[in-house]
BASETOR-269436 format. One record per residue (C-alpha): residue number from 1; residue in one letter; x, y, z. Coordinates in steps of 0.1 Angstrom, whole numbers, always signed. Layout:
<nodes>
<node><num>NUM</num><residu>A</residu><east>X</east><north>Y</north><up>Z</up></node>
...
</nodes>
This chain:
<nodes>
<node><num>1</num><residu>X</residu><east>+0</east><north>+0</north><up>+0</up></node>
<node><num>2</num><residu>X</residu><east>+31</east><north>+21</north><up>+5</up></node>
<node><num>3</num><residu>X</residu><east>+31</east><north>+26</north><up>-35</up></node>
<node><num>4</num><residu>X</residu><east>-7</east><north>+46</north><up>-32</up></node>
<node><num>5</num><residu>X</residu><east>-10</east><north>+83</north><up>-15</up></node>
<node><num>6</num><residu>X</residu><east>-16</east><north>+78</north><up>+19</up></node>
<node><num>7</num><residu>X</residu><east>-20</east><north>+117</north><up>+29</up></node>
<node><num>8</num><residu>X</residu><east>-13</east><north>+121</north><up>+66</up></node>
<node><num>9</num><residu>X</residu><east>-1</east><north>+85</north><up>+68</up></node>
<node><num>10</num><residu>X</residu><east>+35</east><north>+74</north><up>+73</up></node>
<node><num>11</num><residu>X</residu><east>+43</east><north>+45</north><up>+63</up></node>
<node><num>12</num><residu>X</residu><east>+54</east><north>+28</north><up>+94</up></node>
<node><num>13</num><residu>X</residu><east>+20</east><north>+42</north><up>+114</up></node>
<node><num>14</num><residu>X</residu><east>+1</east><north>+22</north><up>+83</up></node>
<node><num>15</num><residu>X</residu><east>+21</east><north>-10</north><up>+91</up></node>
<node><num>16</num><residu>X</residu><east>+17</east><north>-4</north><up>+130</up></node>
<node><num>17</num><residu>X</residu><east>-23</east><north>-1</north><up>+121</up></node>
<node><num>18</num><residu>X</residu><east>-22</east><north>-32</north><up>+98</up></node>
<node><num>19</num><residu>X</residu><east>-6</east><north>-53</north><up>+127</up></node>
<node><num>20</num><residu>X</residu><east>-29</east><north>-43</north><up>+150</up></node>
<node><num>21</num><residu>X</residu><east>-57</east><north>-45</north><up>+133</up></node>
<node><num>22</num><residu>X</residu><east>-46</east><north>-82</north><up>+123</up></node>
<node><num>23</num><residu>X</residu><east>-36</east><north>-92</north><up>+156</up></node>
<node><num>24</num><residu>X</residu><east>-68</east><north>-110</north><up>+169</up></node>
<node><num>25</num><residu>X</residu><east>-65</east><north>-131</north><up>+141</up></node>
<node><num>26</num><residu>X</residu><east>-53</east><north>-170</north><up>+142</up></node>
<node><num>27</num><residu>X</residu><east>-19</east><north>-179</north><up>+136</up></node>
<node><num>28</num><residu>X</residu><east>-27</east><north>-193</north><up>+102</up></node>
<node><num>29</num><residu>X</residu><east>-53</east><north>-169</north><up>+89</up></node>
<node><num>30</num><residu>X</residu><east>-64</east><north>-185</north><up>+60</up></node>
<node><num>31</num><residu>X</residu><east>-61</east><north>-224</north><up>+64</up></node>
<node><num>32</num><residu>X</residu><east>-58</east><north>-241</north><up>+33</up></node>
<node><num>33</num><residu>X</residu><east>-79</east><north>-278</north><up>+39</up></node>
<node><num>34</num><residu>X</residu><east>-72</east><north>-307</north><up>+15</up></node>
<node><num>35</num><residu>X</residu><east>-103</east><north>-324</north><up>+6</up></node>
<node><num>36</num><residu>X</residu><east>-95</east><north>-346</north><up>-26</up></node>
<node><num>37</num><residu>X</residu><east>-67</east><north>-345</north><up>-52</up></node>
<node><num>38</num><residu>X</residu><east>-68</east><north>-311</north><up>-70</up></node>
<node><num>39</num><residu>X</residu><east>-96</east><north>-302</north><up>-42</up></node>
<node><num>40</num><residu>X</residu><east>-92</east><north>-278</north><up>-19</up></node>
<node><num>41</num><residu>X</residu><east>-110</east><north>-254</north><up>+7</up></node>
<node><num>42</num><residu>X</residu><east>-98</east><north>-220</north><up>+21</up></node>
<node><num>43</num><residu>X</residu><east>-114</east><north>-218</north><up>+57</up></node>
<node><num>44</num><residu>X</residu><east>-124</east><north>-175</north><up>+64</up></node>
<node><num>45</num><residu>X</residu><east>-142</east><north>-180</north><up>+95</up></node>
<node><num>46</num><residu>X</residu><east>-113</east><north>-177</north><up>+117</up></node>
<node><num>47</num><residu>X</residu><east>-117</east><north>-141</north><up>+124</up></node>
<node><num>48</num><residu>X</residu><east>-125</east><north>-124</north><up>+157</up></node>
<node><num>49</num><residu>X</residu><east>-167</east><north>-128</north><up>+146</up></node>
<node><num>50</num><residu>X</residu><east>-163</east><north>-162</north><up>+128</up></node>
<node><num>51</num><residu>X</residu><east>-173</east><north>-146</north><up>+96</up></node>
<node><num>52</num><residu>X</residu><east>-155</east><north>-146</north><up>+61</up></node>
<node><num>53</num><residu>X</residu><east>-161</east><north>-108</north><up>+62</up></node>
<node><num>54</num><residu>X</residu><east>-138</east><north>-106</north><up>+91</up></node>
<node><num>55</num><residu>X</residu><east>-109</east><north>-101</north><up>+69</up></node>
<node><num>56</num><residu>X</residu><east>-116</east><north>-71</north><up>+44</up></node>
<node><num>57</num><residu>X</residu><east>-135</east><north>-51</north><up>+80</up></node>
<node><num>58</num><residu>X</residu><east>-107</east><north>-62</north><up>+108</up></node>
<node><num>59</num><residu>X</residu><east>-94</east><north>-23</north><up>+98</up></node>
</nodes>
C-alpha cells in the first residue's frame, strides 16, 4: 500500500495499524484444507466474529 498516497499516513503508522488490526486473528489466517486430489477449501471463518467478512473489515 506504501506505493498509493496515503495523505497524513506514514508509512510505518500504516504498518503499525495493519498489525494491530490483524492481531486478533489465528496464527494461520487462511487455512488451506485438502479435501480430494486437486480439491481444496480455504477456511475465512477464523476471524474475531467467525465470519468470512472478518478479513476485508478487521481495519
Amino acid at each position: 500500500m506504501e506505493r498509493f498516497p496515503l495523505g497524513t499516513f506514514h508509512p510505518s503508522h500504516l504498518r503499525y495499524l495493519l498489525s494491530q488490526a490483524y492481531s486478533t486473528f489465528d496464527k494461520n489466517t487462511l487455512p488451506v484444507r485438502r479435501l480430494r486430489k486437486n480439491q481444496y477449501l480455504i477456511e475465512t471463518f477464523h476471524g474475531p466474529t467467525a465470519s468470512f467478512k472478518d478479513l476485508s473489515l478487521q481495519l
